[in-house]
C-alpha positions as CSV (number, residue, x, y, z in Angstrom):
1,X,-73.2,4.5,27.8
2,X,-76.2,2.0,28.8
3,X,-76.9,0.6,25.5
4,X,-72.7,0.4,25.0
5,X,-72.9,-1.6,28.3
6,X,-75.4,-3.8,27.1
7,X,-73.5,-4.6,24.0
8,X,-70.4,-5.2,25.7
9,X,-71.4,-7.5,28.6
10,X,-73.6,-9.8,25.8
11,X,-71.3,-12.8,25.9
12,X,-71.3,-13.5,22.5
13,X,-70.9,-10.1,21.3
14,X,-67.6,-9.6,23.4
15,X,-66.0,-13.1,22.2
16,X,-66.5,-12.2,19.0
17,X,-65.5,-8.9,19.1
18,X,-62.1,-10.9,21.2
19,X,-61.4,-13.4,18.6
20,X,-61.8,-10.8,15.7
21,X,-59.5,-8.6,17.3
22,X,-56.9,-11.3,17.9
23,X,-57.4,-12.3,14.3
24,X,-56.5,-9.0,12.6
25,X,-53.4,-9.0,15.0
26,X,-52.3,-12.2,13.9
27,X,-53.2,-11.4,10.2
28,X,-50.8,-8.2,10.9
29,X,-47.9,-10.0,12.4
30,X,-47.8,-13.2,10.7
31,X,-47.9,-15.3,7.5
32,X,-51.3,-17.0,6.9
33,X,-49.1,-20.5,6.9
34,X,-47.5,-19.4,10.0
35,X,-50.9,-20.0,13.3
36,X,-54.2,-22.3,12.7
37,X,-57.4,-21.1,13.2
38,X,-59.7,-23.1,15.4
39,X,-58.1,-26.1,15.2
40,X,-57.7,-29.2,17.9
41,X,-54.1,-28.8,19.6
42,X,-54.8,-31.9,21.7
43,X,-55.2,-35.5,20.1
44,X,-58.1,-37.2,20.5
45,X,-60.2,-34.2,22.0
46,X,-63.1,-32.3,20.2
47,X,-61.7,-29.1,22.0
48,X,-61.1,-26.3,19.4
49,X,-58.6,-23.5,20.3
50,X,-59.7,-20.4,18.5
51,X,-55.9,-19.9,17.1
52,X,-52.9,-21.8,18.2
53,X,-49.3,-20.1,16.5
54,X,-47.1,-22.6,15.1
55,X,-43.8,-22.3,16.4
56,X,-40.2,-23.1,14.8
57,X,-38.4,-25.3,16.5
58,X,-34.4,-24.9,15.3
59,X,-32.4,-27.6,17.1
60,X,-35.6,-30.5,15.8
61,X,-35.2,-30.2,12.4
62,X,-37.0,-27.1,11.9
63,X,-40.2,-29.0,13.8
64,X,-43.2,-26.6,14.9
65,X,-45.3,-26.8,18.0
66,X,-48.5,-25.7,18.1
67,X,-48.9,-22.7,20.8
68,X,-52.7,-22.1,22.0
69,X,-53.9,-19.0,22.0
70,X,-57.8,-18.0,23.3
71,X,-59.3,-14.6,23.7
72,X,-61.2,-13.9,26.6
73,X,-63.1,-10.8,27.8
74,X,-64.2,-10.8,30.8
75,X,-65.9,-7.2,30.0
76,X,-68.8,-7.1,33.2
77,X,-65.7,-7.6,36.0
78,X,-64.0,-4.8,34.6
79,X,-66.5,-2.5,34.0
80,X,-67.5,-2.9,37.5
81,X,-64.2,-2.5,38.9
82,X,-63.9,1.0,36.8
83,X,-67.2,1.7,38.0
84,X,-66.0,1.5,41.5
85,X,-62.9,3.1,41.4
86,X,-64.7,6.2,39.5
87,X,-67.0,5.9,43.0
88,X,-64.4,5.7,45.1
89,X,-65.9,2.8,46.5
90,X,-62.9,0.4,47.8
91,X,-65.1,-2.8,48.6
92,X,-67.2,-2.6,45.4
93,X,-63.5,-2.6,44.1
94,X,-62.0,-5.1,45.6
95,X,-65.6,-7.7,45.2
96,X,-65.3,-6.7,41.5
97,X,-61.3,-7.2,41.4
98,X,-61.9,-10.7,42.8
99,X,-64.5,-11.3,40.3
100,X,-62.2,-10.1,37.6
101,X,-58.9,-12.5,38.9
102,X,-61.9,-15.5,39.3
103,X,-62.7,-15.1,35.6
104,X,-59.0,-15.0,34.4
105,X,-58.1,-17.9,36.5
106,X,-61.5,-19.9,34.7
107,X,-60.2,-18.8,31.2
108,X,-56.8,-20.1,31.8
109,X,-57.7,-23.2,33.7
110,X,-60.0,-23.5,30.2
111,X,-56.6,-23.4,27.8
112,X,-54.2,-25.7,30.7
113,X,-57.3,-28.7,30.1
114,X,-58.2,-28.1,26.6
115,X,-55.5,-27.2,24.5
116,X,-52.3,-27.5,26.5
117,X,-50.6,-31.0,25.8
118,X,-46.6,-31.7,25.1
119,X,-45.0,-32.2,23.7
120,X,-48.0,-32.3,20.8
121,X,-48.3,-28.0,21.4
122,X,-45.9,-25.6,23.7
123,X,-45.3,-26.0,27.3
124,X,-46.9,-22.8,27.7
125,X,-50.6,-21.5,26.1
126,X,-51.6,-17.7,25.8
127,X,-54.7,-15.8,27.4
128,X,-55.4,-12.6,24.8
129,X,-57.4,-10.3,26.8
130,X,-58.3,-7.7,23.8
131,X,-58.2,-4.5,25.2
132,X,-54.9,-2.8,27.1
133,X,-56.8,-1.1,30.3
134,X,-57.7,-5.2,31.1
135,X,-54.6,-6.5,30.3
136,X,-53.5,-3.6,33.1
137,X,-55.5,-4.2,35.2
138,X,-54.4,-8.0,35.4
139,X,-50.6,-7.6,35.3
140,X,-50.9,-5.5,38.0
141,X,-51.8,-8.0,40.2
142,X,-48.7,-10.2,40.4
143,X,-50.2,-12.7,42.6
144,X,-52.7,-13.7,39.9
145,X,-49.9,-13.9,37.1
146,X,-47.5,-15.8,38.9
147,X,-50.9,-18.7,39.7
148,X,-51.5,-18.7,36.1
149,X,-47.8,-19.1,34.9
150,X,-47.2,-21.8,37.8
151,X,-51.3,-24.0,37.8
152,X,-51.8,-23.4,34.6
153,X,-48.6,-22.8,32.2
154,X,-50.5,-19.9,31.1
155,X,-49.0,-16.3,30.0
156,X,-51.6,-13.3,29.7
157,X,-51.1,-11.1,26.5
158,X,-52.9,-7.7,25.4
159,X,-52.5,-6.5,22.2
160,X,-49.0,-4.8,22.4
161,X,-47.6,-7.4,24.4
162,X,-49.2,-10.3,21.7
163,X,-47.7,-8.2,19.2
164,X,-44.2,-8.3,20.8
165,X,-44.7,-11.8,21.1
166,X,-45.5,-12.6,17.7
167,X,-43.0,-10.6,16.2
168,X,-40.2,-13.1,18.0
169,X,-41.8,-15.7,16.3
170,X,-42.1,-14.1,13.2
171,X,-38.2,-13.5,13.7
172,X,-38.3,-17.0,14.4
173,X,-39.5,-17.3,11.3
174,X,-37.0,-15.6,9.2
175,X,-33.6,-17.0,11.4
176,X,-35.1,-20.7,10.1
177,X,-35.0,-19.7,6.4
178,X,-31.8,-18.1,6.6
179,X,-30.4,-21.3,8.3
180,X,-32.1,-23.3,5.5
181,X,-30.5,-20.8,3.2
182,X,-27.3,-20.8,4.9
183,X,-27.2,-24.8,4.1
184,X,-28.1,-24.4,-0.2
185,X,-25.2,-21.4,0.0
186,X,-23.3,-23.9,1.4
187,X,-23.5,-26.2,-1.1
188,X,-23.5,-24.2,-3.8
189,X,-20.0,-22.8,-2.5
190,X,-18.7,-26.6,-2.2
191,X,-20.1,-26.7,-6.0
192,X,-17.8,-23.9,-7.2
193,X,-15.2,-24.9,-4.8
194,X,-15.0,-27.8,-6.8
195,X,-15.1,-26.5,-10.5
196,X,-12.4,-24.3,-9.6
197,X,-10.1,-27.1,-8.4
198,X,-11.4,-28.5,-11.8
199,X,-10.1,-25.5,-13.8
200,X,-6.9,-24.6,-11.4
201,X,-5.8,-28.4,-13.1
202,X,-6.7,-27.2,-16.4
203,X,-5.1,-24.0,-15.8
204,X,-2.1,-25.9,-14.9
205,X,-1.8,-28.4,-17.8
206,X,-2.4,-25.5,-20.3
207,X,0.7,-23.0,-18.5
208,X,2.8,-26.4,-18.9
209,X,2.0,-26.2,-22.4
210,X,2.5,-22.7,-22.9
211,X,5.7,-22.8,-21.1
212,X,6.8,-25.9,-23.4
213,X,6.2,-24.6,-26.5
214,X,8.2,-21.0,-25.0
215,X,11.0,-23.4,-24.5
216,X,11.0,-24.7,-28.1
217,X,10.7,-21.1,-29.6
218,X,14.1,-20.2,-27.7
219,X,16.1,-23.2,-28.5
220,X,14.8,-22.3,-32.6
221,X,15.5,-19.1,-32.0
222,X,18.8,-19.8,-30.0
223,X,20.4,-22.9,-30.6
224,X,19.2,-23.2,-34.3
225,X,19.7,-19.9,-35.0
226,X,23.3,-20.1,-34.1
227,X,24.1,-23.3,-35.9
228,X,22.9,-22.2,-39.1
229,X,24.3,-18.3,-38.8
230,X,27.8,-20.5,-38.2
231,X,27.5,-22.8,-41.3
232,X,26.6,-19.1,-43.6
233,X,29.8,-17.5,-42.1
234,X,32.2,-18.6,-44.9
235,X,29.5,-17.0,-48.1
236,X,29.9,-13.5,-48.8
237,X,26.6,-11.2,-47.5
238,X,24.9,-10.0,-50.9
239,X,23.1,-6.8,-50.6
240,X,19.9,-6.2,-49.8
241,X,18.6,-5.8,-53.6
242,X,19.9,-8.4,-54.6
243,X,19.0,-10.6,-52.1
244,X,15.2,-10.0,-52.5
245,X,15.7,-10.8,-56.3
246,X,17.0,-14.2,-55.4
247,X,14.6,-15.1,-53.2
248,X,11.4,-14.1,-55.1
249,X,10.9,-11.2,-52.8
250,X,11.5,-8.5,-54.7
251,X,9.4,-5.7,-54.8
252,X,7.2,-4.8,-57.8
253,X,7.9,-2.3,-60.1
């Protein structure tokens, strides 16, 4: 347990183990085109953000803001405060519980001045505190949200709460291509609409025809018909035989 504390409350070693937790989540839950990695959110400032999500913005043309996003872990407070409540020891908890909201408070104050700026990113930046018994033990202190959301436009995420989040956006995401897909359906419907206005006219012209040349068939059939039946009345019907030997019709021998 010593040497696992020692590791732990290293600074570097627990931002790193932070920022690579917060990476595999992303890598999980998003697209690699969808977040940047360490990349400057404000203009003009040397300030890298660790990740900042991009996020679609449907009524601006399909615009994307940049969303900051920093990993934090404040590891000693919190292993102080569970070492005091395992003790039972109510001021050690409540020294190491203040420590603990003082650190959260610096690390959002951190991602308000560095990274926040509209409308070039999001109103609103995210704290990822990497393991769920911290992220806990910080929502249940509503005091200590509601300063963060309010001073700082900053919302605290652990890891099932980040992955909630970034599956909206991923959602986001899809709802954007569909409407961009919606708008090529679209055409392509106006496209057919069109042909088929083109061929209901061809259609049209042809049935005309048809219904012309149906016409002309019954009046030869009819009319003609008729005439020339009246003008054969007065000749004498030969028979069958000797009708095909007239004509050249004849059957062969």
């Amino acid at each position: 347990m010593g040497d696992l504390k020692k590791v732990l409350t290293n600074v570097k070693t627990r931002g790193i183990m932070g920022e690579v937790q917060l990476s595999n989540i992303l890598q999980q839950m998003l697209a690699p085109e969808q977040y940047e990695v360490n990349c400057i959110t404000r203009p003009g400032s040397t300030n890298r953000v660790e990740f900042a999500i991009k996020i679609p913005q449907h009524q601006q043309n399909n615009k994307l803001l940049l969303m900051p996003i920093d990993s934090k872990f404040p590891i000693e407070a919190f292993y102080n405060l569970q070492a005091a409540y395992d003790a039972g020891d109510h001021a050690a908890a409540d020294a190491a519980g203040r420590a603990l909201e003082a650190a959260i408070k610096k690390a959002a104050k951190d991602i308000h001045e560095k990274y926040i700026c509209p409308p070039d990113t999001s109103e609103l930046g995210l704290l990822f505190l990497p393991i769920e018994g911290l992220y806990a033990e910080a929502v249940r202190r509503p005091a200590l949200i509601e300063t963060l959301q309010r001073d700082f436009q900053v919302i605290v995420t652990g890891p099932t709460t980040l992955s909630a989040i970034l599956n909206t956006v991923s959602f986001g995401y899809k709802t954007m291509a569909m409407e961009q897909r919606s708008g090529e359906i679209k055409q392509t419907l106006s496209a057919v609409k069109t042909e088929f206005g083109k061929f209901g006219d061809v259609l049209k012209k042809a049935q005309e025809k048809i219904v012309k040349a149906s016409e002309d068939i019954d009046e030869l059939v009819g009319v003609r018909t008729k005439k020339i039946n009246a003008r054969l009345k007065s000749f004498e019907e030969l028979p069958a035989t000797d009708a095909q030997i007239l004509l050249g019709d004849a059957p062969e021998p």
